[in-house]
Structure formats: structure tokens, C-alpha cells
N, C-alpha and C positions, 0 to 999 in steps of 0.2 A: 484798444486797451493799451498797446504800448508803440508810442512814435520814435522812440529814442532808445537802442538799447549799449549798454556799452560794451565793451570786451577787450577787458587786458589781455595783455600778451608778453612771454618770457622768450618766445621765439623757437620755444622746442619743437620739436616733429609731434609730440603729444597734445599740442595744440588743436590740430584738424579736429577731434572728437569734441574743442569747447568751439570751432565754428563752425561745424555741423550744426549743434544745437543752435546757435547766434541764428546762422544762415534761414534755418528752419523756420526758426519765431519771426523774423525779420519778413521772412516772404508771405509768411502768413497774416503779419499785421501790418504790409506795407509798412517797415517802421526802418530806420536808416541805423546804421551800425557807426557805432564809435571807439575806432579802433586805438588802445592806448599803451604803453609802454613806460613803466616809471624803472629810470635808474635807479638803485636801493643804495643811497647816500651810505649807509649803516653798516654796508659793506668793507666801507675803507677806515672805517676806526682805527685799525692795528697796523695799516699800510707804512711803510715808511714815507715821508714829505715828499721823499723827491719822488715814488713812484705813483703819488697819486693821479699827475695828469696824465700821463701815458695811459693809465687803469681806465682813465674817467673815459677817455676819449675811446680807446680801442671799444669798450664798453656801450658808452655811448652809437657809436657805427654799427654795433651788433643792435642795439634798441631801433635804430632806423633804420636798417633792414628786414626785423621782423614787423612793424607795423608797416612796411611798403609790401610784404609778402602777403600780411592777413589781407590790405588792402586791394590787392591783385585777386585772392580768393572773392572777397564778397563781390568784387566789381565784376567779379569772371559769372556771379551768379546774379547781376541785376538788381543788383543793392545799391543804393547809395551809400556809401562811406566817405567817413573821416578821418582823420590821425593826425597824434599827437605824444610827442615822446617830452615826458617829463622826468626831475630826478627829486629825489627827498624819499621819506619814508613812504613805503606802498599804497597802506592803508588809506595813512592823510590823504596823498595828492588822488586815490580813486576818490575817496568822499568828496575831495574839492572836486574834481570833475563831475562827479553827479550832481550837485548842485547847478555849476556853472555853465553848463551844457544843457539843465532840466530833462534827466536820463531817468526813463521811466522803468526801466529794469536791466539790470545787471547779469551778465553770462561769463561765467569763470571757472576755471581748474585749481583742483588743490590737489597736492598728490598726500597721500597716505603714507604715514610710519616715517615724516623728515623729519630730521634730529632737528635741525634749523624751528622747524613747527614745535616742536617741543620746549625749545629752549626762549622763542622768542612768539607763538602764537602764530596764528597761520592769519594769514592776509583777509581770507576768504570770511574769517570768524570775526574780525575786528572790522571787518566792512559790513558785513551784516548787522553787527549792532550799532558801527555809525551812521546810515541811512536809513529813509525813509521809503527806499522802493524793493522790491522784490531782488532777491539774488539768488539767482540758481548756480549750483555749485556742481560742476560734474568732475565726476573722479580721475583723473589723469590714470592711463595705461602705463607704465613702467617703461622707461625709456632703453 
């Protein structure tokens, strides 16, 4: 049923409880984890010019240490995995990777009661209406 599943990632400790899930589905459908990290362009809006590269960068480092960590997890349990750290808005670049990849189901954290969610729609809702395959959402624990 699913070969391909994917799994953002923010890098928090809150994480483990959406690759538990990943992990779980993944072992049971022999299906390969696709582990991804989008920078959130949208962030730097109000930055000042000169400190956006320093922002992008430090930021960026922190994106390619948490898909190198998610990746140590699934590979620690017999998974095949992949990763991939992109930047733009969330929503967009997962939909473009579900496509581009042919990810048959989506595994993802949304935490509950963010102002951020409020003000601008949470990832997890605007990914589910831009695709076409399954997306479980598990609730992130309060960090």
C-alpha cells in the first residue's frame, strides 16, 4: 500500500513521536522514508538585508542536522532513507516533493494552539488539501 512515505522535519525533540509513527508504517510496508526539511523563506520578511545570510545559513545548518539525525534514526531501525533539505514556503516545497519523489503517504507533526497557525494556517492543513495521498498528522507534545 505505501512504498514511499515522507517525513518533514523541524528538528525538535518533539519529533521522535512523528518517527515512531514513520518508523512503524515504514517497517510494516517495507516502504522507504523520505526524510525532508524546508527552510521557511517567509521567515525573513522583516529581517534586515544585511542579516539575512547569516540567518539563512546558521538556519540552514540547523535543517541539515536535523534530516542527518531523522536519518541516523530510521537507518538505526532498517529503513531505507533519504534526505533532503529545501528552502521556500513549507507547504509548496512538501507538495512539490510528493509529487517529485511519487510519496505515497505523508507523516507529520502539527503542534496545537501556535499563534504562527493562526495567523498564517498550519503546514499540515494546506498540505492536505494540496495532495493527493494520505497524511497523517500526529500531535506534537509540548516541548
Amino acid at each position: 500500500m505505501y512504498d514511499r512515505i515522507l517525513v518533514p522535519t523541524d528538528g525538535s525533540d518533539a519529533m521522535e513521536t512523528v518517527f515512531d509513527h514513520a518508523a512503524d508504517l515504514a517497517g510494516k510496508y517495507d516502504a522507504s522514508v523520505h526524510v525532508v526539511h524546508v527552510l521557511d523563506k517567509r521567515a525573513f520578511l522583516t529581517l534586515d538585508e544585511g542579516m539575512k545570510a547569516d540567518v539563512e545559513a546558521e538556519l540552514a545548518e540547523q535543517g541539515e542536522r536535523a534530516v542527518a539525525a531523522a536519518a541516523d534514526r530510521f537507518d538505526t531501525a532498517g529503513l531505507t532513507v533519504t534526505t533532503a533539505c529545501r528552502s521556500g514556503d513549507p507547504a509548496e516545497e512538501l507538495s512539490e516533493t510528493v509529487a517529485e519523489a511519487d510519496i505515497d503517504l505523508v507523516v507529520m507533526g502539527t503542534e496545537r494552539g501556535e499563534f504562527s497557525r493562526s495567523m498564517m494556517g498550519s503546514v499540515s492543513g494546506k498540505l492536505t488539501a494540496n495532495v493527493d495521498v494520505p497524511v497523517l498528522v500526529v500531535n506534537l507534545p509540548a516541548e
